[in-house]
C-alpha positions as a Python dict, from the first residue, in 0.01 Angstrom:
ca = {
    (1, 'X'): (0, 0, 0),
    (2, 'X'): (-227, -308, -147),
    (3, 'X'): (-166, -365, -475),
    (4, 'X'): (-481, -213, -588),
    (5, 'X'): (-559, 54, -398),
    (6, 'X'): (-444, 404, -523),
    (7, 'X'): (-414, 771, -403),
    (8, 'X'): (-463, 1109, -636),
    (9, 'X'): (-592, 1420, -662),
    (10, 'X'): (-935, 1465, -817),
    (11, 'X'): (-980, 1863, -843),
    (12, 'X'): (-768, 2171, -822),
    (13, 'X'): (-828, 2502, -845),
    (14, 'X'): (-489, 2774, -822),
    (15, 'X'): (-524, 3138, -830),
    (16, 'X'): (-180, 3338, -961),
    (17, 'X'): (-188, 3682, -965),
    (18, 'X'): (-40, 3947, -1243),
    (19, 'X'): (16, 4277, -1291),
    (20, 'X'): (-169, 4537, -1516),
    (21, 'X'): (147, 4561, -1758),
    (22, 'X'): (303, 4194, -1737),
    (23, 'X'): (161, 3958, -1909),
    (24, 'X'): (401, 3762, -1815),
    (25, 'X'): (210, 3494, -1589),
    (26, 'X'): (-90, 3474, -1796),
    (27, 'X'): (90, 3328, -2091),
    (28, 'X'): (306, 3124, -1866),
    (29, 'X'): (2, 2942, -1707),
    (30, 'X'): (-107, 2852, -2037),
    (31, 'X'): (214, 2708, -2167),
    (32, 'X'): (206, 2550, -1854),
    (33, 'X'): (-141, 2425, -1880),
    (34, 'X'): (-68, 2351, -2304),
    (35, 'X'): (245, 2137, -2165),
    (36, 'X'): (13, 1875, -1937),
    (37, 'X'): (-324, 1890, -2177),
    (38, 'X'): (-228, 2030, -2520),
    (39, 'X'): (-290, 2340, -2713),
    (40, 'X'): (-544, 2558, -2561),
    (41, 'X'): (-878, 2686, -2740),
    (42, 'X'): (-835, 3084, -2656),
    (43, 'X'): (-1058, 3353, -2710),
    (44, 'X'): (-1395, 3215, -2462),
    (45, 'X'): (-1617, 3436, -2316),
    (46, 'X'): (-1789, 3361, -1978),
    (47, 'X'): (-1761, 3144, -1713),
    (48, 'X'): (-1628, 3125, -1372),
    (49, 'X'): (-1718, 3344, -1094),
    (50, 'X'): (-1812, 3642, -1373),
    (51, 'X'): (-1466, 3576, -1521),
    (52, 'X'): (-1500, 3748, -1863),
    (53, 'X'): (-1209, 3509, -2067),
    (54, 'X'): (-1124, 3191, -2022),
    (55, 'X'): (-901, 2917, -2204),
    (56, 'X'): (-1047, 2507, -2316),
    (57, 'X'): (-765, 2276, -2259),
    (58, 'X'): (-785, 1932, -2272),
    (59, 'X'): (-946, 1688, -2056),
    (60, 'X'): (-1203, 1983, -1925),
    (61, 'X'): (-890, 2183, -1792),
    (62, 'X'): (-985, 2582, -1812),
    (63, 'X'): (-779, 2857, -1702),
    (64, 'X'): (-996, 3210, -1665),
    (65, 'X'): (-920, 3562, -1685),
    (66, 'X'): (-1054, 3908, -1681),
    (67, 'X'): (-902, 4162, -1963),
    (68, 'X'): (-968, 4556, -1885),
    (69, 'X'): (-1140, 4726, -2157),
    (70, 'X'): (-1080, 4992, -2381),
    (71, 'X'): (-1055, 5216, -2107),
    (72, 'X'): (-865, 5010, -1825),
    (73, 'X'): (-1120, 4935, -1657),
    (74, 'X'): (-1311, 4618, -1559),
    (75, 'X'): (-972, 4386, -1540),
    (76, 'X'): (-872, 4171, -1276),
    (77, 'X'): (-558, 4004, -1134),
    (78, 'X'): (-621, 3657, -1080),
    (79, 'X'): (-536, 3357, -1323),
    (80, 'X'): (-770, 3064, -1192),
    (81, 'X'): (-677, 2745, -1332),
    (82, 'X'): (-911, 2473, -1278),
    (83, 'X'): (-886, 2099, -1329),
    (84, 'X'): (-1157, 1871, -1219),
    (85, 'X'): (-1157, 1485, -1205),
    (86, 'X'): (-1162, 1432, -1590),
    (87, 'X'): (-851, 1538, -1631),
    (88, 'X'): (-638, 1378, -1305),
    (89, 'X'): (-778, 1064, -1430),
    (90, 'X'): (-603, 1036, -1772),
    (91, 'X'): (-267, 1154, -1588),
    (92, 'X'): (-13, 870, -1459),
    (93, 'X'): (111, 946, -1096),
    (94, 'X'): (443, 1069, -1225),
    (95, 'X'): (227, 1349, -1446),
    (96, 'X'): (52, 1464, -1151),
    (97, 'X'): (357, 1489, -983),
    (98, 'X'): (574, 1676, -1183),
    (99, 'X'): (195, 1940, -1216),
    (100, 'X'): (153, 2036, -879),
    (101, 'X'): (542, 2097, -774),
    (102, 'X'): (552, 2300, -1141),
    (103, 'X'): (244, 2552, -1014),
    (104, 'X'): (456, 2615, -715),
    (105, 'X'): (684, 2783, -944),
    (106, 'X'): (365, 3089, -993),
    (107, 'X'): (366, 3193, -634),
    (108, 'X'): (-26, 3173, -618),
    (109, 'X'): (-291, 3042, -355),
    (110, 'X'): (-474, 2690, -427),
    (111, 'X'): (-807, 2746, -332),
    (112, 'X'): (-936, 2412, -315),
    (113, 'X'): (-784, 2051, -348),
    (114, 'X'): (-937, 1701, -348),
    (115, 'X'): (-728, 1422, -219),
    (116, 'X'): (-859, 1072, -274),
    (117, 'X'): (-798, 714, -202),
    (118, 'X'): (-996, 406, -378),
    (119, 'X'): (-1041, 116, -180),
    (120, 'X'): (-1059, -182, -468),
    (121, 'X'): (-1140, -469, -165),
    (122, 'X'): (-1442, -224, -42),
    (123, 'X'): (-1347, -317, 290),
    (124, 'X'): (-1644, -153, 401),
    (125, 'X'): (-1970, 6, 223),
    (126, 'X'): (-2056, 352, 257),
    (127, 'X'): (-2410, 237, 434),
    (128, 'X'): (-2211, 70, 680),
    (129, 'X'): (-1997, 310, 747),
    (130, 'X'): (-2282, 534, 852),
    (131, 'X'): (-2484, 311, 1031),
    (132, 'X'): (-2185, 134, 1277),
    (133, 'X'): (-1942, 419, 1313),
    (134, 'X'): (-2136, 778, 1229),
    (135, 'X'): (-2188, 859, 1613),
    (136, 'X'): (-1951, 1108, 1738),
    (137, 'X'): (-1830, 789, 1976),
    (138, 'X'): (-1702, 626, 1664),
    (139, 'X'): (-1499, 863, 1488),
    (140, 'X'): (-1263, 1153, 1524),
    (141, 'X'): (-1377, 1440, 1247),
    (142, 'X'): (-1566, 1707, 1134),
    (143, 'X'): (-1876, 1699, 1370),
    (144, 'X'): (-2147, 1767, 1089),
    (145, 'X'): (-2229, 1427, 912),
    (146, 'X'): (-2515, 1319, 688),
    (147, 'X'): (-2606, 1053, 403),
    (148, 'X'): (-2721, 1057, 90),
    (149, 'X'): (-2877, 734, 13),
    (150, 'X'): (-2914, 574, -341),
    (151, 'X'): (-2932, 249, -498),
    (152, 'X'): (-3116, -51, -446),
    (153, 'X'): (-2878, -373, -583),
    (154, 'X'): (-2606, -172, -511),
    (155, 'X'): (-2518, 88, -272),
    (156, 'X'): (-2540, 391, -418),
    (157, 'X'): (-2529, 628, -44),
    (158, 'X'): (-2270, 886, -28),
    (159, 'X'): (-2180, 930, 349),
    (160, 'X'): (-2033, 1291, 431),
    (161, 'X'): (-1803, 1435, 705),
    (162, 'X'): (-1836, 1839, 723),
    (163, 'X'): (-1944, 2094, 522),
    (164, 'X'): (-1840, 2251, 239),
    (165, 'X'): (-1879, 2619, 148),
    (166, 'X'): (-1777, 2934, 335),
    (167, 'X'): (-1985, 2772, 628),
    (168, 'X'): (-1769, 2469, 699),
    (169, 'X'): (-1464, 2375, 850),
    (170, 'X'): (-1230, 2382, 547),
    (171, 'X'): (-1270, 1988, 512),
    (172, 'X'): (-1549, 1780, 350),
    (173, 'X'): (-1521, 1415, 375),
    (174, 'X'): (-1727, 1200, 87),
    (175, 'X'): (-1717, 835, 78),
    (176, 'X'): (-1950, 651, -169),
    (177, 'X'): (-1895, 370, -438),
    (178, 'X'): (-1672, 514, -698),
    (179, 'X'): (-1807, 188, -886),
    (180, 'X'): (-2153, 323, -940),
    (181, 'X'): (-2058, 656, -1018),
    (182, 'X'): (-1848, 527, -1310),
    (183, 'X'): (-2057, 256, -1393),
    (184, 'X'): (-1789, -17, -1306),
    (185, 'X'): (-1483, 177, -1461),
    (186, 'X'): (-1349, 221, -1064),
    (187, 'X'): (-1501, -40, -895),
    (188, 'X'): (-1376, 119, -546),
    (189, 'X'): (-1523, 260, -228),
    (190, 'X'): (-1353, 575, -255),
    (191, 'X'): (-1254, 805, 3),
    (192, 'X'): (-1269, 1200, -101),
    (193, 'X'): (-1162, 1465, 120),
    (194, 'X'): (-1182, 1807, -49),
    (195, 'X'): (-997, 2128, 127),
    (196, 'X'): (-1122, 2470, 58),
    (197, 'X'): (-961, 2799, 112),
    (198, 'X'): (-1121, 2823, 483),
    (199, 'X'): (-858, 2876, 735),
    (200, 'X'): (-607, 2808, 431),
    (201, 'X'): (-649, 2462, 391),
    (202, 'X'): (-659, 2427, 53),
    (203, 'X'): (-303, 2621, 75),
    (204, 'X'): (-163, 2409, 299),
    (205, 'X'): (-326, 2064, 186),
    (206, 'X'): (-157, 2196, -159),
    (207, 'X'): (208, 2301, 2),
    (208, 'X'): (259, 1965, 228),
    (209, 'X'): (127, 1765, -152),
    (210, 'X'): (347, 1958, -394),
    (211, 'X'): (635, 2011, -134),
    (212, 'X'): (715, 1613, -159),
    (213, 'X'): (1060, 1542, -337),
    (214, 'X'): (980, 1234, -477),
    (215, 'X'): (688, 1031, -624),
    (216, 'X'): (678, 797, -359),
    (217, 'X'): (658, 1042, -124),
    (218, 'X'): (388, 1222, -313),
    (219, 'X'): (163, 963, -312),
    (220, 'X'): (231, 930, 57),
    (221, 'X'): (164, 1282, 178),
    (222, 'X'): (-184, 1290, -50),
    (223, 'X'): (-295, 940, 115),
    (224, 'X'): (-162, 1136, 468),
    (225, 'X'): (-426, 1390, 362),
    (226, 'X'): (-710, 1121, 331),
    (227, 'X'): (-605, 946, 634),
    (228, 'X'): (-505, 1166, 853),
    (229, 'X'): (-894, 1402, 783),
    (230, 'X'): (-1125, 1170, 970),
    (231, 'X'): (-1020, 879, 1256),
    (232, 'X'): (-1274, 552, 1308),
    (233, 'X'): (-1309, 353, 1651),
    (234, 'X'): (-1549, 96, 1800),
    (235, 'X'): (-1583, 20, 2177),
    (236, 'X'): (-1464, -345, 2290),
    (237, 'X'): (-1538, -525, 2626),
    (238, 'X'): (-1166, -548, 2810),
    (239, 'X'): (-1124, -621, 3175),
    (240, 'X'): (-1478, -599, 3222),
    (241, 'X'): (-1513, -239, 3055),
    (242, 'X'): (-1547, -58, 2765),
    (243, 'X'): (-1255, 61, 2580),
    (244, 'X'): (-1226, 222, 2223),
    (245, 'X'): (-1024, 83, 1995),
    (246, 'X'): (-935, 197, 1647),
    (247, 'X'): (-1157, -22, 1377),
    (248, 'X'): (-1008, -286, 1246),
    (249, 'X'): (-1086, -199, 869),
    (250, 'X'): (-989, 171, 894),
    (251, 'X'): (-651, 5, 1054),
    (252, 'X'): (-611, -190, 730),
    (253, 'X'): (-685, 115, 561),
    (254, 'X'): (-437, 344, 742),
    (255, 'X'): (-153, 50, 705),
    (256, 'X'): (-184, 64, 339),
    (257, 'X'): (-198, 466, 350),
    (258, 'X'): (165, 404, 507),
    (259, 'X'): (4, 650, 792),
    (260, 'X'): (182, 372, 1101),
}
C-alpha cells in the first residue's frame, strides 16, 4: 500500500443479547468497552432507538440498554454498543484490531460497519468521479447513484453509490474530500463504504474483518471491503473498437488495496 494511504473502520454498531437473570454480558460489554475507552459514565437515561439506559465512554463510545421495571416488565435483550468515527480515529491499527476480534467473543450480530480507505495523492476528485465514470457503463456497483455538491475553492461534493436504510441494497458507497470535512486534519479523498444489516451484510462485512489472524491481514480484508464494493472502467479504442478497460486510477487504487 502507498505510504500514505490508510484503511479503518469509521463506525460500528454490535448488538449482544442477555438473558432476564444474567447479567453477565451486560457488565462484560462494559469492561470491554472501559478496557478500549476508559471508565464508563453509568446511570443515562435516553437515547437510542427508545433505549431507556445507556453508558458515556470515551471518545463518544455508548453502549445502551433497557432495564425491566419494578414489575418485569418493559426490559429488553439487546446490548447495542456503538462507536462512531471519533473514536476509531484516536485508535492505532493494532487497537482496532485486537476490538473487533474481542466482540466476537459476545456471540452478537453487527448491525452496521463502515470500512474506509483515504487516498492522501487524491488521485481523483469526487466531482470527477461523477462526471467521467457515474454512468452505469463506467462502473460495476450499486445501481442508485447521486451527488451532493459543495464547495467552491475546493470540492466539497460527496458522490454516493446505493442507498442506505431498510430500502437499499445493504451497501452505501460515499466518496468526498475527507480534507474539507476535517478542515485539513485528513487531507484525503476518502472512500466510505458502510454495510447495514440488509441481507446480513453488516454481519458478514464484520465476520470476514474480525476473522483476520493478523494485523496485516486486517487491514487487508477491510481495504478488500472498500475495493472489492464498487468496480470503475472507461472504454478505449483497440483494433478499431471499443473495449472497457479498468481505469487507470482505480487500478492504482486497487494495487495499493493489495486487491491484485
Amino acid at each position: 500500500m502507498h505510504e500514505k494511504s490508510n484503511v479503518g473502520i469509521d463506525h460500528l454498531t454490535f448488538v449482544a443479547q442477555r438473558s432476564d437473570d444474567d447479567e453477565s454480558v451486560l457488565c462484560g460489554m462494559i469492561r470491554f468497552a472501559e478496557l478500549h475507552f476508559g471508565p464508563g459514565n453509568a446511570g443515562g437515561h435516553g437515547g437510542f432507538h427508545g433505549y431507556g439506559e445507556h453508558v458515556a465512554f470515551g471518545d463518544g463510545v455508548k453502549l445502551f440498554y433497557q432495564e425491566a421495571d419494578a414489575d418485569g416488565r418493559g426490559g429488553r435483550p439487546e446490548v447495542i454498543l456503538e462507536l462512531k468515527g471519533s473514536a476509531w480515529s484516536r485508535l492505532e491499527p493494532c487497537e482496532a484490531f485486537d476490538l473487533v476480534a474481542g466482540l466476537r467473543a459476545f456471540s452478537g450480530r453487527c448491525t452496521r460497519i463502515d470500512c474506509r480507505f483515504d487516498d492522501w495523492d487524491k488521485v481523483i476528485s469526487p466531482s470527477d468521479i461523477w462526471e467521467r465514470y457515474a454512468e452505469p457503463r463506467n462502473y460495476k456497483g450499486p445501481r442508485t447513484r447521486k451527488i451532493i455538491k459543495g464547495g467552491v475553492e475546493v470540492d466539497g461534493s460527496t458522490v454516493y453509490f446505493g442507498r442506505g436504510g431498510k430500502s437499499g441494497g445493504g451497501r452505501l458507497i460515499r466518496i468526498y474530500d475527507k480534507g474539507v470535512e476535517s478542515h485539513g486534519l485528513i487531507d484525503a479523498v476518502r472512500y466510505e463504504v458502510e454495510f447495514s444489516k440488509v441481507d446480513d451484510c453488516a454481519q458478514d462485512a464484520f465476520y470476514h474483518v474480525s476473522g483476520a489472524g493478523s494485523l496485516d491481514e486486517y487491514g487487508k480484508r477491510v481495504g478488500s471491503m472498500v475495493g472489492g464494493s464498487i468496480d470503475f472502467h472507461e472504454e478505449r479504442d483497440r483494433d478499431h473498437a471499443k473495449r472497457s478497460i479498468r481505469a487507470p486510477w482505480w487500478e492504482t487504487i486497487r494495487g495499493w488495496l493489495r486487491l491484485d
